[in-house]
C-alpha positions as CSV (number, residue, x, y, z in Angstrom):
1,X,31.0,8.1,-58.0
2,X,32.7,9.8,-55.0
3,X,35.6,9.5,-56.5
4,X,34.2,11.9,-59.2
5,X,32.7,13.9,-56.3
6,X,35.8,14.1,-54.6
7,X,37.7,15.9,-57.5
8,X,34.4,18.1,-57.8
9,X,35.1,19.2,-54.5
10,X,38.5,19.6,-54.8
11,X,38.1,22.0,-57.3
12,X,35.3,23.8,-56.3
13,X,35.9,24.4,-52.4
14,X,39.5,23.5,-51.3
15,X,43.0,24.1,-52.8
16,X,46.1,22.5,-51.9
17,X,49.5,24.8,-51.0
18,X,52.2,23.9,-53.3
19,X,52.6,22.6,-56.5
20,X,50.7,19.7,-57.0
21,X,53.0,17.4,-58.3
22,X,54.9,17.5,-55.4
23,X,52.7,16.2,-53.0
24,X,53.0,12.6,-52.1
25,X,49.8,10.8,-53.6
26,X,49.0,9.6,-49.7
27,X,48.8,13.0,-48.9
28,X,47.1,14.5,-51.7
29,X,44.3,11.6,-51.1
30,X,44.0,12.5,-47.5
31,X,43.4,16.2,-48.6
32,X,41.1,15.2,-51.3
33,X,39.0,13.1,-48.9
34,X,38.6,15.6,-46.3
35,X,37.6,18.2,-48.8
36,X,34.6,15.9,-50.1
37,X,33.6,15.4,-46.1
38,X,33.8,18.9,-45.5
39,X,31.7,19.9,-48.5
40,X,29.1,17.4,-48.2
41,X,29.2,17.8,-44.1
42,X,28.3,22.0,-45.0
43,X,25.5,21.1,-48.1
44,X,23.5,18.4,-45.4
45,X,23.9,21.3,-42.9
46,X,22.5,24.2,-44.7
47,X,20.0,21.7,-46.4
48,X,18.5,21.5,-42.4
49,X,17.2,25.1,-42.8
50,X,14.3,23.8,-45.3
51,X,13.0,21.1,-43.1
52,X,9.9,20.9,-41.8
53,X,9.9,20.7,-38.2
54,X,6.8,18.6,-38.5
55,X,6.5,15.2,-40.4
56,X,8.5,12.9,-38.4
57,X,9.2,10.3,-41.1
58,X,10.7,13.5,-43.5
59,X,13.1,15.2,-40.9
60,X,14.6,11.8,-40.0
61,X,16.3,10.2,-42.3
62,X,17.5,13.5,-43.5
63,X,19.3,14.4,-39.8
64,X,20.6,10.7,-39.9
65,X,22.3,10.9,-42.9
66,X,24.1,14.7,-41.6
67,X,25.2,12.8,-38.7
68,X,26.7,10.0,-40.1
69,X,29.0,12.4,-42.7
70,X,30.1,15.1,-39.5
71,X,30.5,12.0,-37.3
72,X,33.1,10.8,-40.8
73,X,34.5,14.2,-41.0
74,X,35.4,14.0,-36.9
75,X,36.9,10.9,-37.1
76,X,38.5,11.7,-39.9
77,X,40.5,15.1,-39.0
78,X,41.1,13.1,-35.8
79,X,42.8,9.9,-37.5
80,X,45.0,11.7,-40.3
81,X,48.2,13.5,-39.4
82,X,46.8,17.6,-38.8
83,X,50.2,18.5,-40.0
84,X,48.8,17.0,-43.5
85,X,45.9,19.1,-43.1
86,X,47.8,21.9,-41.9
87,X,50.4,22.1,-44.6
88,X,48.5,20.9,-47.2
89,X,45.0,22.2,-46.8
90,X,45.5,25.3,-44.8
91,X,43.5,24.0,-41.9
92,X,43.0,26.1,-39.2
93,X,41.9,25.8,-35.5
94,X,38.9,27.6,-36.1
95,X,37.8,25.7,-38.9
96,X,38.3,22.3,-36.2
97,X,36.2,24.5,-33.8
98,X,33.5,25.1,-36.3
99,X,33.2,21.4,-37.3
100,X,32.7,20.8,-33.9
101,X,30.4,23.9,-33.0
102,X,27.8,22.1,-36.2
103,X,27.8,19.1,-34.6
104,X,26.6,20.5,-31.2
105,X,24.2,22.8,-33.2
106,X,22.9,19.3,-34.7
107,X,22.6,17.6,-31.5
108,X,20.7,20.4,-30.3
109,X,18.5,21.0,-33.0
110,X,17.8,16.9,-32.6
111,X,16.5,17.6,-28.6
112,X,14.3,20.3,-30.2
113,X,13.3,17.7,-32.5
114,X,12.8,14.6,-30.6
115,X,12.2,16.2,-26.8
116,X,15.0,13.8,-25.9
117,X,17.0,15.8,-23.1
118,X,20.1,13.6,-23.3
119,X,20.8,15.0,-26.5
120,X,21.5,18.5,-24.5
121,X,24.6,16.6,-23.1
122,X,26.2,15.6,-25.8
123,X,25.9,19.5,-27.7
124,X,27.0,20.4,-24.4
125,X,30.1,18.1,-24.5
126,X,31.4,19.4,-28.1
127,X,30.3,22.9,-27.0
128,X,32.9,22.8,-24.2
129,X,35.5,20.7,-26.0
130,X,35.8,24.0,-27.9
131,X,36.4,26.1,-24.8
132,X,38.4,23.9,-23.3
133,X,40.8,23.8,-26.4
134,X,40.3,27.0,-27.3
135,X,39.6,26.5,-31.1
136,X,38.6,29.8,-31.6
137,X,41.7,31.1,-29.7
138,X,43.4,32.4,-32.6
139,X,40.1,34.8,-34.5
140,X,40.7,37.5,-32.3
141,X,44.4,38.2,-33.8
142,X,42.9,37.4,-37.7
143,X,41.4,41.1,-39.5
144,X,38.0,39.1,-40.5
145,X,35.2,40.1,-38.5
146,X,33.1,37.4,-39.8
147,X,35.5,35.3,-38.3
148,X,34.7,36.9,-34.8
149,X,30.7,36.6,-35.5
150,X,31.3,32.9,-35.4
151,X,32.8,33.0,-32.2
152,X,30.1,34.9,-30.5
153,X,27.4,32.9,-31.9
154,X,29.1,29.7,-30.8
155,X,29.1,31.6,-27.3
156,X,25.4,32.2,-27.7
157,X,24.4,28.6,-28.7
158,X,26.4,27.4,-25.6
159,X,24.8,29.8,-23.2
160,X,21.6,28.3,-24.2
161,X,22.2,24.6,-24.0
162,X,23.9,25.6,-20.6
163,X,20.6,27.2,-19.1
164,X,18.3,24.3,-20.7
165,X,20.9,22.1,-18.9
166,X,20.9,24.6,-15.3
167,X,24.3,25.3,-15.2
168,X,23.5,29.0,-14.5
169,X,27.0,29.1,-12.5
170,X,28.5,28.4,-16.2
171,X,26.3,30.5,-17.8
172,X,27.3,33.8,-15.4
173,X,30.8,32.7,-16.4
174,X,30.0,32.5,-20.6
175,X,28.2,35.9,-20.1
176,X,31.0,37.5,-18.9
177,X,33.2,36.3,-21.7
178,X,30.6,37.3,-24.2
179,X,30.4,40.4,-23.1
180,X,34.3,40.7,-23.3
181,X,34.6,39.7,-26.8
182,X,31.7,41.8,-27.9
183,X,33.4,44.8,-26.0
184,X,36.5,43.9,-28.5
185,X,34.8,43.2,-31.7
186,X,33.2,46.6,-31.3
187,X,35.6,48.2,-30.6
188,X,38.0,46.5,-33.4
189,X,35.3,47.0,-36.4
190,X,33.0,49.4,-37.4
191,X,30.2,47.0,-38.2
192,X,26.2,47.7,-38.6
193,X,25.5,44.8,-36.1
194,X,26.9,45.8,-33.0
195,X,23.5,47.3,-30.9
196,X,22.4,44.0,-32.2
197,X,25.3,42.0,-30.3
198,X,24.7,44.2,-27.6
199,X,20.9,43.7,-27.8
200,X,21.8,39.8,-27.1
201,X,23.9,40.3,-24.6
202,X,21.3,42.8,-22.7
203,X,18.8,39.5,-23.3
204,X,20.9,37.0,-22.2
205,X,21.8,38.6,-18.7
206,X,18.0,39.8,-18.3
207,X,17.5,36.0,-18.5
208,X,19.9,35.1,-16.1
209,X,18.7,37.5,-13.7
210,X,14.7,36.7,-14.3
211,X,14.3,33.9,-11.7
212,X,14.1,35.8,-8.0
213,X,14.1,32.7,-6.1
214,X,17.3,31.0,-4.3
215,X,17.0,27.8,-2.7
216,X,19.3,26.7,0.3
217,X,19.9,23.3,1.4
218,X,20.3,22.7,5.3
219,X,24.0,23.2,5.3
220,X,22.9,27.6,3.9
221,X,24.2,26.2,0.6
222,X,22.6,27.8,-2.8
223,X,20.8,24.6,-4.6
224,X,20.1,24.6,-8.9
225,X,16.8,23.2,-9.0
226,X,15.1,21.7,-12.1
227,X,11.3,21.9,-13.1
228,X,12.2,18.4,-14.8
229,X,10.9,15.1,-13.4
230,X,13.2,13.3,-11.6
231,X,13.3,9.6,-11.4
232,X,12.7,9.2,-8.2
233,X,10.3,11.5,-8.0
234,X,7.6,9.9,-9.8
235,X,4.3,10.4,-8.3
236,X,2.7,7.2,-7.1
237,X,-0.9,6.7,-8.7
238,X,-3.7,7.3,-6.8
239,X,-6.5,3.9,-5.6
240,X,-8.6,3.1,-8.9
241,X,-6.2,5.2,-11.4
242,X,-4.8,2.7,-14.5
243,X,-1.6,3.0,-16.2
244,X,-2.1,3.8,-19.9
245,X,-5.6,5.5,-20.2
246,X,-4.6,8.6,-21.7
247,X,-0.7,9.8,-22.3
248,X,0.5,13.0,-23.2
249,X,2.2,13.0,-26.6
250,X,2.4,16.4,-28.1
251,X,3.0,19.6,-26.9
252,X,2.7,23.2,-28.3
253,X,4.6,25.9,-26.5
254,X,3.5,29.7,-28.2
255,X,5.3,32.5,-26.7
256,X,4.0,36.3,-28.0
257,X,3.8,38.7,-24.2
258,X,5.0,42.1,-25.4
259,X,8.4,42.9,-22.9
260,X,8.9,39.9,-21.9
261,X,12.2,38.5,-20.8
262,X,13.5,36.5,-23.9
263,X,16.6,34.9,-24.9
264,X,17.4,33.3,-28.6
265,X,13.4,33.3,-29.5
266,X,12.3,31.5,-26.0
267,X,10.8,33.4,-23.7
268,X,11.0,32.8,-19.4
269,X,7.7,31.4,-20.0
270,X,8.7,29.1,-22.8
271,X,11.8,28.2,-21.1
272,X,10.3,27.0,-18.1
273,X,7.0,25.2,-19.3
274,X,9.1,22.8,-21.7
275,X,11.6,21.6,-19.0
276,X,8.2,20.7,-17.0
277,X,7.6,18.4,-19.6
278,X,10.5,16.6,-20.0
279,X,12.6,14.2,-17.6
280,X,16.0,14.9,-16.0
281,X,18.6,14.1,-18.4
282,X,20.8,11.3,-18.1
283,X,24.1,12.1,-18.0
284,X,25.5,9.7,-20.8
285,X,27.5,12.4,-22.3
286,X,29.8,12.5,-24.8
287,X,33.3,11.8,-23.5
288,X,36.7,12.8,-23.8
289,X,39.9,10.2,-24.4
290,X,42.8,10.5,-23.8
291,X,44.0,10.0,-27.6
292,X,41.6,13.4,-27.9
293,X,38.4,11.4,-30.0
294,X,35.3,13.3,-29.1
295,X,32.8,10.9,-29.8
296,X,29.5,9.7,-28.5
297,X,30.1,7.2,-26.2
298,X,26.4,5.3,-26.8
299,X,23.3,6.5,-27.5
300,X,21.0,8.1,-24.9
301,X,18.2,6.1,-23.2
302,X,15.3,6.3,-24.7
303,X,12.9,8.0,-22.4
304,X,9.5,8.6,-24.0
305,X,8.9,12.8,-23.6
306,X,6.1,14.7,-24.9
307,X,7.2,15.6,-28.5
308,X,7.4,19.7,-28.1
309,X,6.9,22.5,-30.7
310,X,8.4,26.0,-29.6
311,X,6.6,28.6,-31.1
312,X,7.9,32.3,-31.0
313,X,5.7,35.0,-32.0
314,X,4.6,33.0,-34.8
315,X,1.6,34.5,-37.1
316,X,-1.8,32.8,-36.9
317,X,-1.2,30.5,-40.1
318,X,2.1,28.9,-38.6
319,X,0.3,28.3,-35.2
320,X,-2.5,26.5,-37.4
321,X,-0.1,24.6,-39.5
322,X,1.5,23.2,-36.3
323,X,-1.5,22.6,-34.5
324,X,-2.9,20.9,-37.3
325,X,0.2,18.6,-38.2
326,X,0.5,17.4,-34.3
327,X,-2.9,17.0,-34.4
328,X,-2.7,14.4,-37.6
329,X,0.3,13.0,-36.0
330,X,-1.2,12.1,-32.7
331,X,-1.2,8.7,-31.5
332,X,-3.9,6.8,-30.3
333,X,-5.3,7.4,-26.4
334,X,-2.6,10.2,-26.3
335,X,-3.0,14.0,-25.4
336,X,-2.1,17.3,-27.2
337,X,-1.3,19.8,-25.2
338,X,-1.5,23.2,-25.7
339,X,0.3,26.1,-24.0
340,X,-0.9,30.1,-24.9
341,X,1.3,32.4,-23.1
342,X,0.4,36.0,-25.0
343,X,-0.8,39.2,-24.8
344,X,-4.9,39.4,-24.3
345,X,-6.8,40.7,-27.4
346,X,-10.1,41.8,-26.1
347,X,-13.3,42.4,-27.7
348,X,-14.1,46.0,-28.4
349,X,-18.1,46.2,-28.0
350,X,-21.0,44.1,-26.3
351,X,-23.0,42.1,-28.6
352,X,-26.0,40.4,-28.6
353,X,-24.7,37.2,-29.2
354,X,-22.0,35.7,-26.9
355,X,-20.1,33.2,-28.9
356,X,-16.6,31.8,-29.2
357,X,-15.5,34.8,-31.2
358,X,-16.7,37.1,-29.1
359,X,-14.9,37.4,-25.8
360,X,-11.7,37.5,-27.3
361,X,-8.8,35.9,-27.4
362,X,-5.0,35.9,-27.4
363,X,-2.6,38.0,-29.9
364,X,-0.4,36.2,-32.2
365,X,1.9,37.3,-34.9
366,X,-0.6,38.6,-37.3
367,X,-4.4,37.6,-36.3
368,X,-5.8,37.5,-32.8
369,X,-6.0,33.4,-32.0
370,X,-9.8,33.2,-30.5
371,X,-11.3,29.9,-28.3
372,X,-13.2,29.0,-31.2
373,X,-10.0,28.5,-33.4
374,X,-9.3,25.2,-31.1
375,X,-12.6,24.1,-32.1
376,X,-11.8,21.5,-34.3
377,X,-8.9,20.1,-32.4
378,X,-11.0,18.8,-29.8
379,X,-12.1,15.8,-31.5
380,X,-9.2,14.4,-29.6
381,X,-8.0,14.7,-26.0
382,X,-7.0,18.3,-25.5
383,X,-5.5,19.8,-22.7
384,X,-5.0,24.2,-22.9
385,X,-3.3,26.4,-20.8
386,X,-3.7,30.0,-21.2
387,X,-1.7,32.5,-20.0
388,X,-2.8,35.5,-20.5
389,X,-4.6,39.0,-19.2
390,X,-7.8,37.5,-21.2
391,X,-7.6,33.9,-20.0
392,X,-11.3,34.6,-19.2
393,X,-12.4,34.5,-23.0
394,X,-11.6,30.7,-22.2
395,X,-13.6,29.6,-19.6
396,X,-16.8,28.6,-21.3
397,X,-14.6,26.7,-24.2
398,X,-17.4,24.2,-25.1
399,X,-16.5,20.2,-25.4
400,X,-17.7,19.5,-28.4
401,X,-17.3,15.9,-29.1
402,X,-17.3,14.5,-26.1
403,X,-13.6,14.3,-25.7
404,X,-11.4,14.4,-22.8
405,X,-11.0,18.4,-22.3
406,X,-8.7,20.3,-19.6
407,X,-8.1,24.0,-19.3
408,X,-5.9,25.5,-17.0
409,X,-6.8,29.0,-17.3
410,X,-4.4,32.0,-15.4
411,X,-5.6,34.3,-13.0
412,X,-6.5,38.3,-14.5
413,X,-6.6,39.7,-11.6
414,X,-3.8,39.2,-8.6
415,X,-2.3,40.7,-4.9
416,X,-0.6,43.6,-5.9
417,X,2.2,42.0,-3.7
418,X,2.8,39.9,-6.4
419,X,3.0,42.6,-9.0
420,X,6.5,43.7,-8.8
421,X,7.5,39.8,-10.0
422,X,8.6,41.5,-13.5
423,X,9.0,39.1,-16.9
424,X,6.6,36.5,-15.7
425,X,3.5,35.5,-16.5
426,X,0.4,35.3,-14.9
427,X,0.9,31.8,-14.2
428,X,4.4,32.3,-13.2
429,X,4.1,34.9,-10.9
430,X,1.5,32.7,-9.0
431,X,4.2,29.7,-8.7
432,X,6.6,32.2,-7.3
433,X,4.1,34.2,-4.9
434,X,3.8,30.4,-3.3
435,X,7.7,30.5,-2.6
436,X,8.0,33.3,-1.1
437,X,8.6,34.8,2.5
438,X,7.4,38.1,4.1
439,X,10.3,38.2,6.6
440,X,13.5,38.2,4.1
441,X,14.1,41.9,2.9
442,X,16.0,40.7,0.1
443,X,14.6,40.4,-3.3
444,X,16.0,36.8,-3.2
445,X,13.9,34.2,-1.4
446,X,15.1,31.6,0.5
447,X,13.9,28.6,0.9
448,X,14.6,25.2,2.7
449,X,15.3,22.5,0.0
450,X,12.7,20.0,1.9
451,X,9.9,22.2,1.4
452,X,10.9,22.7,-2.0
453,X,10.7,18.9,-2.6
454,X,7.1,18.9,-0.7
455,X,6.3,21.4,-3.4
456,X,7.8,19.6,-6.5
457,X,6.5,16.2,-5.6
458,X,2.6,17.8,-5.0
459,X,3.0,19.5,-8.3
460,X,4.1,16.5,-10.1
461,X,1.0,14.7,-8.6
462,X,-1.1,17.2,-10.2
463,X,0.3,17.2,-13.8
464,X,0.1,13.3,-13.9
465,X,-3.4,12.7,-13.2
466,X,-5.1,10.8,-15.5
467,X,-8.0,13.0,-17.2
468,X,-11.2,11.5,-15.9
């Protein structure tokens, strides 16, 4: 049967150069081979597009079986003679730098999937094998501007496994090369999508340049911290508290504030609430040989993190469908939590009767999402956070079932000294008023890395209590 499939692919999506009765039969089966990998590597690939990002048991199997043909088609390109492939096939740099751009976009669309923050590594391993090789080198001097738009998206998926990861000196450095080769591929071809090229790279450097905060270390040295938990950082419980009670197992992150700094459909908001949730990656990367194999060297730890859903602007029956499928899905004694960072909706007359419809309630893509929309949801543990300029419409949210019930509502009103913090939220431009210093002119506050720590380590107290 693959033989047969091989031929079919053969035919279909790869030619060799020369007559074919000249090339040795070794050679013509190496070709033939790769062409079947390559083929079925690109129909598992754009087969990911229709998957659910709920129903664990579906997504599965289906990523497993996409990994194990690119990890084939690696290897494979790796162990045959490229002068085969070359001369034979026509393969071209690029086309080595694409293979390897899909299996970081896999990698990082498995973190998405699994919360697993080690899988960041190992995208960002393959995503700098390709700068470091410079497999995409060569587009620039090729008349194919689709060509080009690879590149720059390759650029953009590595800028944003770079600031998941906090490499924000990287990312400063990948900006600056975007912006030179969208400068070029302007400039080169007349094409309708360069203001949205330039759009991205306008988002991308509004990102970088959201977070006002520096921290210094004792030595006046400029520290990268991480809202993730470290290791040794784990709180210590509290007399009386038990291990186990309640854990938190789901998570849905909705983004929808109106000018809010955004990059690649997450929000600073977003962005910074899903690395709370998630451990410090460990750094089991993929490597490097020296025989050039770019390969996993083992699987990541498993580290139990909250299982997250990003949400972007979505409309009110996608926020339901999620909410509804993590709510199915959710293990026994474990929390789903809930995070609401949009634009208020607020109610547009006084009424007689005050009910969970009636004070409001947050904007989503399509309907307004209202308190009494999470009704149903509370027949388990629920923990909300709104963040919003009508957090207030949640305050009397009523417990139902006698669940365990948290919400962490925002502030609507605020110092006016903290009202120049642009792109944050209301709950974010509170965490950053504590940072701050009234004697440093500069827009950039500095702070000593020990009462940073003091800061982390009370926070982290706070998030791991136990409901009572």
């Amino acid at each position: 049967m693959a033989s047969v499939k091989s031929k079919i692919a053969l035919s279909t999506s790869c030619a060799m150069t020369g007559a074919e009765d000249d090339i040795p039969l070794g050679e013509r089966k190496t070709v033939t081979d790769f062409c079947y990998l390559l083929d079925k590597s690109k129909q598992l690939f754009n087969g990911l597009r229709d998957l659910p990002q709920y129903r664990h048991k579906q997504w599965q199997s289906y990523f497993g079986r996409t990994f194990d043909v690119y990890t084939k088609l690696w290897k494979f390109q790796q162990q045959h003679s490229r002068q085969v492939l070359e001369n034979r096939h026509g393969l071209k740099r690029w086309q080595i730098g694409e293979v390897a751009s899909k299996i970081g976009q896999l990698y990082y669309h498995y973190y998405l999937r699994t919360s697993e923050t080690s899988y960041l590594n190992e995208a960002f391993s393959f995503y700098s094998a390709i700068r470091q090789r410079s497999y995409y080198y060569q587009v620039n001097k090729e008349d194919r501007p689709e060509l080009v738009v690879k590149k720059l998206r390759y650029y953009a998926r590595y800028i944003v496994v770079c600031l998941l990861l906090n490499k924000m000196d990287l990312v400063k450095v990948l900006v600056k090369e975007l912006s030179e080769e969208i400068e070029d591929y302007t400039q080169r071809f007349n094409t309708e999508d360069q203001l949205e090229w330039n759009l991205v790279l306008q988002e991308v450097a509004a990102f970088v340049e959201a977070d006002p905060v520096v921290v210094l270390n004792n030595e006046n040295t400029v520290v990268v911290i991480s809202n993730r938990l470290q290791e040794r950082g784990m709180p210590l419980l509290e007399q009386g508290m038990v291990v186990g009670q309640l854990t938190l197992a789901d998570a849905l992150i909705i983004g929808n504030c109106n000018n809010q700094v955004k990059f690649s459909e997450l929000t600073i908001d977003m962005f910074r609430i899903l690395q709370t949730l998630e451990r410090e990656p460990v750094n089991l990367a993929t490597t490097t040989s020296k025989h050039g194999t770019l390969e996993p060297s083992e699987k990541p730890a498993k580290r139990e993190n909250p299982h997250k859903y990003l949400l972007y602007k979505p409309t009110f029956s996608q926020l339901y469908t999620f909410l509804s499928a993590s709510f199915k899905e959710l293990p026994v004694n474990s929390v789903l939590l809930v995070y609401l960072s949009a634009t208020g909706v607020f109610p547009t007359g006084c009424l007689d009767y005050e009910g969970p419809y009636d004070f409001g309630g947050v904007l989503t893509n399509t309907n307004p999402f209202y308190p009494g929309d999470l009704f149903p949801f509370t027949r388990k543990p629920l923990f909300v956070i709104v963040d919003s300029s009508n957090s207030t419409a949640y305050k009397n949210f009523t417990n139902l079932f006698g669940q365990p019930l948290v919400c962490l509502l925002s502030p609507t009103v605020y110092p006016k000294s903290m009202q120049d913090l642009g792109g944050f939220s209301m709950v974010n431009n509170c965490f950053f008023f504590v940072k701050q210093t009234s004697n440093i002119p500069s827009s950039l506050v500095k702070l000593l890395i020990t009462l940073w720590m003091v800061y982390q380590y009370a926070q982290s107290l706070q998030r791991y209590k136990q409901p009572s």
